[in-house]
N, CA, C and O atoms as a DFTB+ gen file, in Angstrom:
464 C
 N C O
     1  1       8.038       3.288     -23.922
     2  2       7.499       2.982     -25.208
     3  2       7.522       4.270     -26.012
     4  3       7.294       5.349     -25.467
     5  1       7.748       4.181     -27.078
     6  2       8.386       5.419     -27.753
     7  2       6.729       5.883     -28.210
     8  3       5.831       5.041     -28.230
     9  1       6.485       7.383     -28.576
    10  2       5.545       7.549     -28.515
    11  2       5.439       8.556     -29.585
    12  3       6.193       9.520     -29.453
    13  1       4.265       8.536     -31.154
    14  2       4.464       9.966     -31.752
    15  2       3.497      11.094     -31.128
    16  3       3.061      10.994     -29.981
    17  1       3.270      11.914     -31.773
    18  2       2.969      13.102     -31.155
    19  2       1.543      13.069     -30.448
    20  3       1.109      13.755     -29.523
    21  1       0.866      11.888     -31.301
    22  2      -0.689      11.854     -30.932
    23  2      -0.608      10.877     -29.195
    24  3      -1.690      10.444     -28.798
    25  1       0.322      10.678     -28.538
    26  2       0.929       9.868     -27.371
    27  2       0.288       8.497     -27.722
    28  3      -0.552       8.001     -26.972
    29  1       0.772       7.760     -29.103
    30  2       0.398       6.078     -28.991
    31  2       1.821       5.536     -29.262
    32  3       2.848       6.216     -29.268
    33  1       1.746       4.535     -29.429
    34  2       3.103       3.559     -29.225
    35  2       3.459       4.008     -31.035
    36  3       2.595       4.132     -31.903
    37  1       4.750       4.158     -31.194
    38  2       5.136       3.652     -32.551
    39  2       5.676       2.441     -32.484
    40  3       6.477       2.179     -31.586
    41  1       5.308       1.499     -33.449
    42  2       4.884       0.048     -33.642
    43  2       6.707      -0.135     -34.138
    44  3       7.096       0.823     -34.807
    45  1       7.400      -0.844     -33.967
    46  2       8.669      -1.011     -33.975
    47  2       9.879      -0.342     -33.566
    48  3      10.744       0.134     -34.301
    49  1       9.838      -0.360     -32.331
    50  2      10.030       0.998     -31.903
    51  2      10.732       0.248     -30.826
    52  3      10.220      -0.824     -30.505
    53  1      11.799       0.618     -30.223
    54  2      12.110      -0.291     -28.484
    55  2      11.003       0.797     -27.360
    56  3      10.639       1.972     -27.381
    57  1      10.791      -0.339     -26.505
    58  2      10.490      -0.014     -25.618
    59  2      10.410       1.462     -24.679
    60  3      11.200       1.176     -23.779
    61  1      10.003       2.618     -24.426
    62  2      10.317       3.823     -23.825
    63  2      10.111       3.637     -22.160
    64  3       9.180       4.351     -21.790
    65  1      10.676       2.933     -21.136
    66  2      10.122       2.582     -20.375
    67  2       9.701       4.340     -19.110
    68  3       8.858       4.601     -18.252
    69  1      10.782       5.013     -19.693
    70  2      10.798       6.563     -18.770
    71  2       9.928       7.101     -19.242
    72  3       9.326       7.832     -18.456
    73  1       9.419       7.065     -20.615
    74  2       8.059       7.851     -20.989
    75  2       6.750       7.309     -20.549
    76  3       5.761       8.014     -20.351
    77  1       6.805       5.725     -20.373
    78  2       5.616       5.012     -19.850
    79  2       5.629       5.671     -17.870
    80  3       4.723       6.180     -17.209
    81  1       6.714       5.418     -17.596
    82  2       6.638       6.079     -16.258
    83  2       5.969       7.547     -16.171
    84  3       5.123       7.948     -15.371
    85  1       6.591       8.216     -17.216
    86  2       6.223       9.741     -16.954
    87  2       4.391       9.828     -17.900
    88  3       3.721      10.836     -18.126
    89  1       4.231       9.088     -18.074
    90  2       2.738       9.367     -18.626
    91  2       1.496       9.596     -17.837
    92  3       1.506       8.727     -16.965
    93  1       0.964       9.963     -17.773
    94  2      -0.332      10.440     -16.720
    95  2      -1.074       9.231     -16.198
    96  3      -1.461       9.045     -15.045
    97  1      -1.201       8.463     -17.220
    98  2      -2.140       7.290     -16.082
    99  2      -1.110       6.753     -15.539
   100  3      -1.437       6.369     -14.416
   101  1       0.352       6.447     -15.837
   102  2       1.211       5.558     -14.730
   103  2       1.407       6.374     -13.348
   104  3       1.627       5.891     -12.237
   105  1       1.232       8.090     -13.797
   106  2       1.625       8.896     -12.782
   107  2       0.453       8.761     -11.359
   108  3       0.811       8.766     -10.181
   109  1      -1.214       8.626     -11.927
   110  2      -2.395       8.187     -11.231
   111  2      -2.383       7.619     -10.168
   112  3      -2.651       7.744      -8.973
   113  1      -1.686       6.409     -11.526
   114  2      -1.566       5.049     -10.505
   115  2      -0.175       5.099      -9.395
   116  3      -0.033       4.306      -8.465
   117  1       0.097       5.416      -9.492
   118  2       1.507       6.030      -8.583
   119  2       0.946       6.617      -7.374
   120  3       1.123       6.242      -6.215
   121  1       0.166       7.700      -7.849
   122  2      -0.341       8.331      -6.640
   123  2      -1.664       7.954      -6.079
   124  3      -2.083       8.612      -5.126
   125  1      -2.536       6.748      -6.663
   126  2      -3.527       6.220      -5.977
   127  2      -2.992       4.947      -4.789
   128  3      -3.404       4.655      -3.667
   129  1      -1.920       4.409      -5.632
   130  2      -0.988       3.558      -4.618
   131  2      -0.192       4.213      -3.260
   132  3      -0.231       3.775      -2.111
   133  1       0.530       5.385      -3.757
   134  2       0.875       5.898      -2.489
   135  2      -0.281       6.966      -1.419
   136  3      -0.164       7.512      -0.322
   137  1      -1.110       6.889      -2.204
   138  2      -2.315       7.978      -1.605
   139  2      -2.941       7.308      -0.154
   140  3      -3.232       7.843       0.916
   141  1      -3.024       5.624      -0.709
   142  2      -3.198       4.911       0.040
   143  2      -2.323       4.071       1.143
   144  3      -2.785       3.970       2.279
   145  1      -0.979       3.427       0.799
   146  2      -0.310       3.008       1.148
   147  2       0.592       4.248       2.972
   148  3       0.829       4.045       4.163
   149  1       0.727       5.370       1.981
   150  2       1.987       5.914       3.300
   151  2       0.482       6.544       4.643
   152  3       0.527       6.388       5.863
   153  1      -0.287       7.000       4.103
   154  2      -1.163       7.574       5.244
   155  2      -1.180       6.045       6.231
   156  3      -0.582       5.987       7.305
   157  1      -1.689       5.280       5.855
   158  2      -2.028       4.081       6.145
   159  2      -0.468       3.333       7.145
   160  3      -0.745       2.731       8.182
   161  1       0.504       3.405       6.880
   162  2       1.427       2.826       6.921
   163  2       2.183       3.886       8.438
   164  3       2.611       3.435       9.500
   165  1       2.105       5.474       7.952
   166  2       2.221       6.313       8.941
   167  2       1.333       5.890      10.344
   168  3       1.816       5.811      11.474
   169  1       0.285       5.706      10.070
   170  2      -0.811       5.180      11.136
   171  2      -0.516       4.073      11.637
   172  3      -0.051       4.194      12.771
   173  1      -0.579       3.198      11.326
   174  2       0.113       1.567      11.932
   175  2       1.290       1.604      12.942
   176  3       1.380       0.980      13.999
   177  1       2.474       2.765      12.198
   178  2       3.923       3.118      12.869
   179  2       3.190       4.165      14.000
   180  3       3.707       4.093      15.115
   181  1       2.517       4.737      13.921
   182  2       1.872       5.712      15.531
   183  2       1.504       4.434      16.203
   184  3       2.272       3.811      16.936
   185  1       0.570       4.162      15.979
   186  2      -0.177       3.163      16.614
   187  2       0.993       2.189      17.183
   188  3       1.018       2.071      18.408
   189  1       2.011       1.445      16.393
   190  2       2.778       0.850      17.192
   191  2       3.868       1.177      18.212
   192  3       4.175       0.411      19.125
   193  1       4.400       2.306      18.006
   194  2       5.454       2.975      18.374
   195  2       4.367       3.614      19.819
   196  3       5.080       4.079      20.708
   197  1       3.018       3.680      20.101
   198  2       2.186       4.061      20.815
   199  2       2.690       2.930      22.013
   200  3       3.166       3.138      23.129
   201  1       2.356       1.552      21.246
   202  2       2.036       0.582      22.260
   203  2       3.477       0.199      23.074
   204  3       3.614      -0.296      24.193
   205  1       4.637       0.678      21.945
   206  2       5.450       0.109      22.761
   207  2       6.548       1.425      24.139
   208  3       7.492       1.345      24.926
   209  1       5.734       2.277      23.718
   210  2       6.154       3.317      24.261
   211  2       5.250       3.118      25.715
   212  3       5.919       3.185      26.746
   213  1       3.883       2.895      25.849
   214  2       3.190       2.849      26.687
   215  2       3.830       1.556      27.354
   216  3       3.839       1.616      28.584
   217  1       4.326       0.486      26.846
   218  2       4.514      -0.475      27.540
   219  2       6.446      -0.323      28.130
   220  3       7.127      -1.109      28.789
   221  1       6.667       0.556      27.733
   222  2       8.404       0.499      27.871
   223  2       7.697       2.474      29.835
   224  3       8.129       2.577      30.983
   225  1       7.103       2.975      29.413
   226  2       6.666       4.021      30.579
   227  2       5.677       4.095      31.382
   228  3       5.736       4.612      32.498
   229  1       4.391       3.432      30.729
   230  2       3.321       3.551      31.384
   231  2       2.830       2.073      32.272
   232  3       1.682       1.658      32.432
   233  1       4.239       1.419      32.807
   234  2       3.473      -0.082      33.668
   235  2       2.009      -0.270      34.821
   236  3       1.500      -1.196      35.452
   237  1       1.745       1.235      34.618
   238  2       0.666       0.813      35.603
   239  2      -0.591       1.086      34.780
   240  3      -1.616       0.573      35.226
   241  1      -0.695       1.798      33.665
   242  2      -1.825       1.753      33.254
   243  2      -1.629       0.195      31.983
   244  3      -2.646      -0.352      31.558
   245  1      -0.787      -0.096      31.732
   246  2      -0.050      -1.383      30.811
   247  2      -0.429      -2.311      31.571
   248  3      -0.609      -3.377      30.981
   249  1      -0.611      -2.314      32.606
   250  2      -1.096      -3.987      33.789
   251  2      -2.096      -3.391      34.512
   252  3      -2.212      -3.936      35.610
   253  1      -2.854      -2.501      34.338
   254  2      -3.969      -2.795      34.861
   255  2      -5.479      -3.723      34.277
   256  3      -6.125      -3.566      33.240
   257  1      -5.664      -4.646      35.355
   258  2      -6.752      -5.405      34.799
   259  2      -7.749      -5.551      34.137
   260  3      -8.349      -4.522      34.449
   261  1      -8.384      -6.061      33.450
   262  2      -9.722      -5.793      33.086
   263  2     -10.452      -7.188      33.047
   264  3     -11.668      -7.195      33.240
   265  1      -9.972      -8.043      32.874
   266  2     -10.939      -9.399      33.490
   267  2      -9.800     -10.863      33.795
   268  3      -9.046     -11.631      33.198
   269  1     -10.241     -10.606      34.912
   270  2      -9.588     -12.100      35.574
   271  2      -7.704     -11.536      35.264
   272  3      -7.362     -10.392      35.561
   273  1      -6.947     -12.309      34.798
   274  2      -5.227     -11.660      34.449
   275  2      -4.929     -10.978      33.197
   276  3      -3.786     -10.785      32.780
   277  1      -6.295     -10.523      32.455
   278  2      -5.834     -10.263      31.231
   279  2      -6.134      -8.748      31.840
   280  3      -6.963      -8.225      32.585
   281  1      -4.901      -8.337      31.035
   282  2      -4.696      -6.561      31.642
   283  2      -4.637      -5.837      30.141
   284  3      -4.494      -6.514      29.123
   285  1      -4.771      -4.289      30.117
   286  2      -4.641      -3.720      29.279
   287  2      -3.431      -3.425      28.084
   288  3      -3.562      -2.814      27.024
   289  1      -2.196      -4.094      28.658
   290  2      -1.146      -4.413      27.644
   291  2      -1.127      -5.789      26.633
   292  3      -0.460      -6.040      25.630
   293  1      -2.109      -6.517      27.321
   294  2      -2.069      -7.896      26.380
   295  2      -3.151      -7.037      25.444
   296  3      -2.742      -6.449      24.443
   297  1      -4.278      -7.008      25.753
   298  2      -5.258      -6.430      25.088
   299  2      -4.647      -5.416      24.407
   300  3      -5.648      -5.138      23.747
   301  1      -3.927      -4.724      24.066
   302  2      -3.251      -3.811      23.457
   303  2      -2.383      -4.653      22.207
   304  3      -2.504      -4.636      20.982
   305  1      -1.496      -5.358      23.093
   306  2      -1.143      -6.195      22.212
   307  2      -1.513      -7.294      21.269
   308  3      -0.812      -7.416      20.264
   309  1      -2.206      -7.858      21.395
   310  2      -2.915      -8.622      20.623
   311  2      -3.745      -7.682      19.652
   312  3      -3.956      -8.226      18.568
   313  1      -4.180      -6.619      19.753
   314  2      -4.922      -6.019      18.956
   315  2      -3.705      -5.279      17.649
   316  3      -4.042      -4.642      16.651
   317  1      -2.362      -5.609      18.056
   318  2      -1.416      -4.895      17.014
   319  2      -1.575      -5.962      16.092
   320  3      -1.371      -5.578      14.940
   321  1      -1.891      -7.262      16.192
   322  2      -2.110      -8.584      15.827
   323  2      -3.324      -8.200      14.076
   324  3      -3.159      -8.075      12.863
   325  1      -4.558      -8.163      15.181
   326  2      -5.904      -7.658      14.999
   327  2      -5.644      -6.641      13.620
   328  3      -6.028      -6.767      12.457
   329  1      -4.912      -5.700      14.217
   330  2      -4.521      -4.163      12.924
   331  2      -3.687      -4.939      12.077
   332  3      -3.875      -4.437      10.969
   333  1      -3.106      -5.605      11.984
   334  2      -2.135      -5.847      11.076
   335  2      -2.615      -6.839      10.338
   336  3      -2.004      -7.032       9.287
   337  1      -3.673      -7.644      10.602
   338  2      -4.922      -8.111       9.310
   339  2      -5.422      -7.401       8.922
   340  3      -5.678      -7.408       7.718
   341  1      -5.622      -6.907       9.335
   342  2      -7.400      -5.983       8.711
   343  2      -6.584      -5.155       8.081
   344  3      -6.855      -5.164       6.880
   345  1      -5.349      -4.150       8.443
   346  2      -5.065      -3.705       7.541
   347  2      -4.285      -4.039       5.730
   348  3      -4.276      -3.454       4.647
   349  1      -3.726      -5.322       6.309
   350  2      -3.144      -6.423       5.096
   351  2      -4.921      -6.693       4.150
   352  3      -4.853      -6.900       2.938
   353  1      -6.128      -6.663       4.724
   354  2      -7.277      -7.328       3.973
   355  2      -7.895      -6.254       3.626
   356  3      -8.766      -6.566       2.814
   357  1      -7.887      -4.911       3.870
   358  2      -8.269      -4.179       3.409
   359  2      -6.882      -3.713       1.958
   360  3      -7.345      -3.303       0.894
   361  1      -5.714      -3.805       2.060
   362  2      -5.201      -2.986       1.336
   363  2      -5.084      -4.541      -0.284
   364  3      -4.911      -4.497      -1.502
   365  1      -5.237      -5.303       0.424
   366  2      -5.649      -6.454      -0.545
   367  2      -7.057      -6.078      -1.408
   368  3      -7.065      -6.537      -2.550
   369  1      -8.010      -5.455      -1.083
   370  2      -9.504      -5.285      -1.452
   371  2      -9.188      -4.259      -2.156
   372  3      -9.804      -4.078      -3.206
   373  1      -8.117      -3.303      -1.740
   374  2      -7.832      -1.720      -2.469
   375  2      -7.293      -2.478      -3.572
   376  3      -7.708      -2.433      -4.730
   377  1      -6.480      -3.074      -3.198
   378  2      -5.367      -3.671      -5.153
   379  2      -6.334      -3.858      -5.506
   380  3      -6.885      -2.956      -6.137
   381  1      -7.098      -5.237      -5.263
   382  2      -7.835      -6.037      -6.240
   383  2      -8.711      -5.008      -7.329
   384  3      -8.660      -5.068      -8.558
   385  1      -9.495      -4.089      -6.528
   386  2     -10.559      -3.367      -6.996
   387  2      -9.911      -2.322      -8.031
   388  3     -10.244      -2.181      -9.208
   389  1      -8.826      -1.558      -7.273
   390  2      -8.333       0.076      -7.646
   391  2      -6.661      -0.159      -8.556
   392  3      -6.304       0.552      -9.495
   393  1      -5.585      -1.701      -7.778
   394  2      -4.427      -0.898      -8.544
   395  2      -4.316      -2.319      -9.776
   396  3      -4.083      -2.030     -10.950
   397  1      -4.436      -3.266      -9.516
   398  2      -4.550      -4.779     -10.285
   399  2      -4.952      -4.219     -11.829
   400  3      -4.279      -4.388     -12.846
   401  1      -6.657      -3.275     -11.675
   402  2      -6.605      -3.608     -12.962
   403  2      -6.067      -2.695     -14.373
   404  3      -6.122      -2.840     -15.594
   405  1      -5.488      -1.611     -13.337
   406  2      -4.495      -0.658     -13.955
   407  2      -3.310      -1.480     -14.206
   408  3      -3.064      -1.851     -15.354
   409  1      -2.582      -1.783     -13.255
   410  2      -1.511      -2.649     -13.919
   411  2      -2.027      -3.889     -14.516
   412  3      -1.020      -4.445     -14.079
   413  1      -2.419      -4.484     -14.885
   414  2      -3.250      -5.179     -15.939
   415  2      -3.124      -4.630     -17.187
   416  3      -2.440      -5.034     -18.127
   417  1      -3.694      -3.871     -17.131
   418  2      -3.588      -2.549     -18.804
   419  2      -1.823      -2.619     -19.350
   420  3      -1.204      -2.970     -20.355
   421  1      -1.483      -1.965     -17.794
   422  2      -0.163      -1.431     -18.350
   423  2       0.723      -2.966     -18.646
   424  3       1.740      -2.995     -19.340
   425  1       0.382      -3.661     -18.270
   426  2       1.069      -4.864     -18.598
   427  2       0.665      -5.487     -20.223
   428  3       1.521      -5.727     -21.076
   429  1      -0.417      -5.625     -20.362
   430  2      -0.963      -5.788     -21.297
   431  2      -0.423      -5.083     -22.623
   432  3      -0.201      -5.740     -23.640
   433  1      -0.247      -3.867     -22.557
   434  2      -0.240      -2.854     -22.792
   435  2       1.543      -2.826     -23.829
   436  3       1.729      -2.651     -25.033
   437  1       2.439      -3.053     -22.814
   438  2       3.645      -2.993     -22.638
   439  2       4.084      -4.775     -23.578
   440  3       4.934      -5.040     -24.427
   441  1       3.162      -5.525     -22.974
   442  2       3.767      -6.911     -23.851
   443  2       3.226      -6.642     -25.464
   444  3       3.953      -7.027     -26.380
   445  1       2.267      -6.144     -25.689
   446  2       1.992      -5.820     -27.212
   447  2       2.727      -5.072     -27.963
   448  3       2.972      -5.172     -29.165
   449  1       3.098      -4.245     -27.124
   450  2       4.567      -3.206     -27.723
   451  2       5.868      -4.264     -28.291
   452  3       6.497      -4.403     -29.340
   453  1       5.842      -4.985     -26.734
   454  2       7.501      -5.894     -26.866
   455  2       6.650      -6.833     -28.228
   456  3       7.516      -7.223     -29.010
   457  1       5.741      -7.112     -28.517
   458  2       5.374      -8.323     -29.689
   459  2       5.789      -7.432     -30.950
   460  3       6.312      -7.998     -31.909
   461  1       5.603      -6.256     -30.970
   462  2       5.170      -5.225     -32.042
   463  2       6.652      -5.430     -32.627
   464  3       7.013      -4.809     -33.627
């Protein structure tokens, strides 16, 4: 969105979509999304690359029991199950709250320009 000096939209103007990128709150939101997303995402890939590493070297601590036939690799496994909600319902609670209503704005924002 083309922008004069005071950084607001000039009103007939095409669209600037590289200046809307390079502007400070899109830059924010960029980095509140990835602030959250790669730590998070790095962790999941340990955690899995954990289980399947333990289960591809470690068969005896991977089958050892803990009640009746359920052994410590199911329980392992099923809990990759477990992480992979909670982390999908938590990063759902992060949009809703933190990135939704920024892009909201910028959407908002951006169709008043294209009306302009």
């Amino acid at each position: 969105m083309p922008h004069d000096d005071t950084g607001t939209h000039t009103p007939g103007s095409a669209i600037d979509y590289i200046a809307i990128e390079q502007s400070p709150d899109f830059i924010a939101h960029k980095r509140r999304h990835r602030s959250f997303v790669f730590p998070l995402a790095v962790a999941f890939l340990l955690w899995y690359f954990a289980y399947v590493l333990l289960a591809d070297y470690a068969h005896d601590f991977m089958s050892t029991k803990v009640i009746g036939n359920i052994n410590i690799g199911l329980i392992l496994g099923l809990s990759q199950f477990v992480t992979t909600f909670a982390i999908t319902t938590w990063y759902v609670s992060f949009a809703n709250r933190k990135l939704d209503p920024a892009a909201e704005k910028f959407r908002n924002e951006l169709e008043e320009a294209e009306r302009a």
